[in-house]
Structures are given as C-alpha cells and as structure tokens.
N, C-alpha and C positions, 0 to 999 in steps of 0.2 A: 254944854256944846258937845256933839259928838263928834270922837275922833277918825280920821281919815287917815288911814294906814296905807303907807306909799309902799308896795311891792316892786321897786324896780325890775328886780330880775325874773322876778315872774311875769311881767307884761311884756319885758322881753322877749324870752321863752315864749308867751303866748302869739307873741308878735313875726317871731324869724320863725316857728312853728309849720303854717302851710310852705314855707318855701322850701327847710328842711324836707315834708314829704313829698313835696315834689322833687326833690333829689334824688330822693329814697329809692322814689319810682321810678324814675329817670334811670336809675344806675341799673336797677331791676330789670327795667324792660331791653337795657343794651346787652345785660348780661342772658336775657334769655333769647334774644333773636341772633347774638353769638352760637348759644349752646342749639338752636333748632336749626342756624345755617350750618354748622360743624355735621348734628346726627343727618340734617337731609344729607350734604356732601358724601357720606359716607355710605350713605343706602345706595346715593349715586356709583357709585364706585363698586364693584363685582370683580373679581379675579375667577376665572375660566381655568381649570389645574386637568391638561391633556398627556396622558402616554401614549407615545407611538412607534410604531417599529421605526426601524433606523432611513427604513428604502422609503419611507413619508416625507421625509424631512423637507425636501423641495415643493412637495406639493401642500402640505399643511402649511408649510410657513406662508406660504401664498394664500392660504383659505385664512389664516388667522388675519393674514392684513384687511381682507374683504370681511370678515368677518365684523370685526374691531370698526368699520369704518362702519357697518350695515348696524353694530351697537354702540353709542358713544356712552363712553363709559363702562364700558367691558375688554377688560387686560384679559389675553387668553395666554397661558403660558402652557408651552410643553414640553415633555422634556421624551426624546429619541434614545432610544436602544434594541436590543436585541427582544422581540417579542418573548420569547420564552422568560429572561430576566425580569423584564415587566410584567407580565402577569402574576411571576412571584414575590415581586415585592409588593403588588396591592394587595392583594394577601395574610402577605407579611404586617398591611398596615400602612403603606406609603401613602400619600395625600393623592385622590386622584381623583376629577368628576366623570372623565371619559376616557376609554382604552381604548385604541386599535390597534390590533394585531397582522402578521404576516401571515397568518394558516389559523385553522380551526383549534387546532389540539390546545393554545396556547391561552385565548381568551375562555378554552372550554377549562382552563385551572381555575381561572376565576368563577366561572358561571357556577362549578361543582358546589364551591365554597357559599353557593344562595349570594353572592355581591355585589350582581350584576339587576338596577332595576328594569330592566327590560330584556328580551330575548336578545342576543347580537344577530346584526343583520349584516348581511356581505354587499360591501360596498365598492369591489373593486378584485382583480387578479392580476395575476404577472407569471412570467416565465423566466426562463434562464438564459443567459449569454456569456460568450467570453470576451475577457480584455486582455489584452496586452498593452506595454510600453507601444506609442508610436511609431518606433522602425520595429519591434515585431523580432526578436533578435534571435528567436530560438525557432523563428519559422513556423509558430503556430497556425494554421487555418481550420481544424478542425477537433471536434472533440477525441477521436481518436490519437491525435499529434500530441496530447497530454500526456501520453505514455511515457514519453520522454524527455517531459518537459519541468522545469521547478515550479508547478501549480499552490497558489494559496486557496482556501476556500474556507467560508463559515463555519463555526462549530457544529457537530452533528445533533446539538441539543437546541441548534436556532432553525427556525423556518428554512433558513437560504441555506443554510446546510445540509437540512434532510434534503433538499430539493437537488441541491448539488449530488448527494452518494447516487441518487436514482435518478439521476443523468447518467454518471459516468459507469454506474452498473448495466443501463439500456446498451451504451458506447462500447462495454466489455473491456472499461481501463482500471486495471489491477495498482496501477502506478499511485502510491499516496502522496497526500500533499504536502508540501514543505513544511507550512503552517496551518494550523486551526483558526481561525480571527474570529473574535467573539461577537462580530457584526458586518453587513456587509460593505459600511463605511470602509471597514478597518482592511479586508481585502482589497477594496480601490486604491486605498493606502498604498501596501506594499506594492503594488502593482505600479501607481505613478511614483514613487521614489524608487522602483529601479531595483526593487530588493527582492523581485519575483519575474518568472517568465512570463507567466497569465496568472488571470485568477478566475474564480464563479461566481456571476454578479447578476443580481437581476435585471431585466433589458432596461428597466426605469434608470437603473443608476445607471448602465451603461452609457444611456441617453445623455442623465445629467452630465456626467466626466465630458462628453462635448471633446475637444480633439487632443486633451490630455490622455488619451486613451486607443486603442484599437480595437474594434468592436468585432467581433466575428460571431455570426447567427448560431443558434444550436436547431438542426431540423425539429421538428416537430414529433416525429415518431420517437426521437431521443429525448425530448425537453418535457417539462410535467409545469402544472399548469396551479400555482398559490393565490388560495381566495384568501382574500383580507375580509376582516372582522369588525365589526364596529360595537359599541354599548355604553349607555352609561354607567355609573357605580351607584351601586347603592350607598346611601347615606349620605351625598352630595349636599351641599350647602347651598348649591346654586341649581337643584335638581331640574328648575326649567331652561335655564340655560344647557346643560347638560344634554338636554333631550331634542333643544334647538341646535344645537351642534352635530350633531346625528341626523337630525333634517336636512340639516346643510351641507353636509357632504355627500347624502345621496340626492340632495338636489340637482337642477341642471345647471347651474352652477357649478356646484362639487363635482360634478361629472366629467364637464368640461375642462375644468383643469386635471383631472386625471386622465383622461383622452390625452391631452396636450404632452401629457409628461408620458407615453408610451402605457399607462395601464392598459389593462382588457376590461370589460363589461363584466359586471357580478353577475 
C-alpha cells in the first residue's frame, strides 16, 4: 500500500498563499499612489524668489496677490531693499529668480557679471518729492527751504539717493542732511516719527505715506527722472516662471497698477 504523506503546513502555506499576495500588493500599490500623490504635490508647488527696490514694495506686493491667484500653486516671495545692496548680493550669490531695480547702473552690476538670462527691460520711472511731518514745522514748501532745514535723504550709493544730490544740486542747496538712510523706506521713517524736518522721497512713496505725510512737488526743471529695471536671473529653477513675471509687469495689468500707485511710463 502506498503511503500518503500529510503536509499540513504546507497546504497551508499553499492555501493563505494567494491571499498573502494580494496583501503584498495591496500594501504596494497604497504605498506607491502615496509616493506619486506626494512627488505630483510637489511639482505642484513652485516658489517665485523676487528682489526689489524698496519704492516697489506697494506695488509688487499687489502684483504678487494677482499674480498667485492668475498661478494656483505658485508662492511668489520677495524680499525689498535698496537696489544697489540687491544687485550685490545676487552677485554675491543670494537666491534670486527675478530683480528689479530703481536706476540702470544698479541691475547693470548684475548684467556685467553675464547673471542676467535675458536683457533688463524698463518697466516703469519715478521722480522725486518732499515730505514732511503733517503740520510742516520747519515751514518747508520748497526745495530751496532745505537750506535750513534738518533733511534726511537715501544713501548716495542707492538710486533715491544719487537722485536726491542732483535735485538739490539743480536747487543750489549746499545744506547736508541730517542722515543717510540706506533706503527709501527708511527716510519715510524718520520723517513720520518726528525725528526729521523733511526728507527725499520718491512721489510713489509719497503717494503711498497717504496723510501720515506732507507732500510738496519738486518742479520739473529741478527733479530728474529713475527708470526702473526688470530681469530675470540666470540659473533660475523656475526660469519660466521667472520670465512670466517679467511679462506681468510689463503687462497691462502690471501697468496699471503702477499708474495707480503714481509711476511714470518706461
């Protein structure tokens, strides 16, 4: 008689077998539709890295809301200062996909340096004005009345500073200013706390200051006249973004809100 050898645990095994691979599978296929919603998610997601002069600040941050809403899924971040310091720190190496500057000479640091992938195109100009405190207390109305006055104004290594010496050299005001301020933020500053007679501001910011301020015109034969600059950077991670950003502010869009905020036409 032959014998019949009973394997229990092998028909077992042969038995909880298919169910096991389809666990197997199961666990696989959750772990890989995790790992491709995570990489889409993330492709989804772009960050926009903007420098721009300090007298943008009201009107870019405006363009990035519209912006952000015209990309879902594109965080635009940018960070305001004195054009001259920003141009040297992308340079230097700072993170940046797009610069705009307050004058030529300043985005022309970077252009020298080959970092710029495309030419900068001018996307905007401004002039100069004065502010004062609201009562005005040193009686300012004119650029000549600076003679006398305790003026702040821009450093002479920023846009709104060269801008300011070649005002009040037009004016024939010998008189120097209290302080330097390494931006033109930083002039509006002293000016609304009180800690200055006037300052030299561009009409933009004048604008924006709205009746924390006192604004008095500079004529035209005295006042000089700052092209702003646009580009992107070479080496950009987001290089079409980058160059869609640059479209968008010389759009009529982009236009319009710098009309609105007192720019002039590039």
């Amino acid at each position: 008689m032959t014998q019949v050898r009973y394997d229990g645990g092998r028909q077992d095994r042969q038995r909880h077998a298919p169910r096991r691979l389809a666990a197997l599978l199961c666990v696989l296929s959750v772990l890989l539709t995790a790992a491709c919603s995570s990489s889409s998610g993330a492709s989804t997601k772009s960050k926009l890295t903007l420098v721009a002069a300090s007298s943008l600040t009201g009107t870019f941050t405006k363009l990035q809301s519209i912006f952000e809403k015209q990309h879902p899924g594109v965080s635009v971040v940018v960070s305001f200062g004195s054009s001259t310091t920003l141009a040297e720190q992308v340079v230097a190496g700072a993170p940046a996909d797009v610069i705009a500057t307050a004058d030529k000479a300043s985005i022309g640091i970077v252009s020298q340096k080959h970092l710029l992938s495309h030419a900068p195109v001018k996307f905007a100009t401004n002039t100069m004005a004065i502010v004062t405190p609201p009562d005005n207390p040193a009686g300012v109305h004119s650029v000549q009345d600076l003679s006398h006055a305790d003026f702040v104004m821009c450093d002479l290594t920023a846009p709104c500073g060269a801008a300011a010496q070649m005002v009040l050299r037009a004016a024939g005001v010998t008189n120097r200013a209290r302080s330097l301020e390494v931006d033109v933020k930083s002039v509006l500053s002293k000016v609304t706390l009180g800690e200055a007679d006037a300052g030299l501001v561009y009409v933009t910011d004048a604008q924006a200051a709205g009746k924390s301020v006192a604004t008095i015109a500079i004529p035209a034969n005295l006042n000089t006249v700052n092209p702003y600059y646009i580009a992107p950077v070479k080496g950009s991670g987001v290089a079409t973004l980058a160059k869609q950003w640059v479209s968008f502010v010389t759009s009529l869009t982009g236009q319009k809100v710098l009309r609105a905020a007192k720019f002039g036409p590039p």
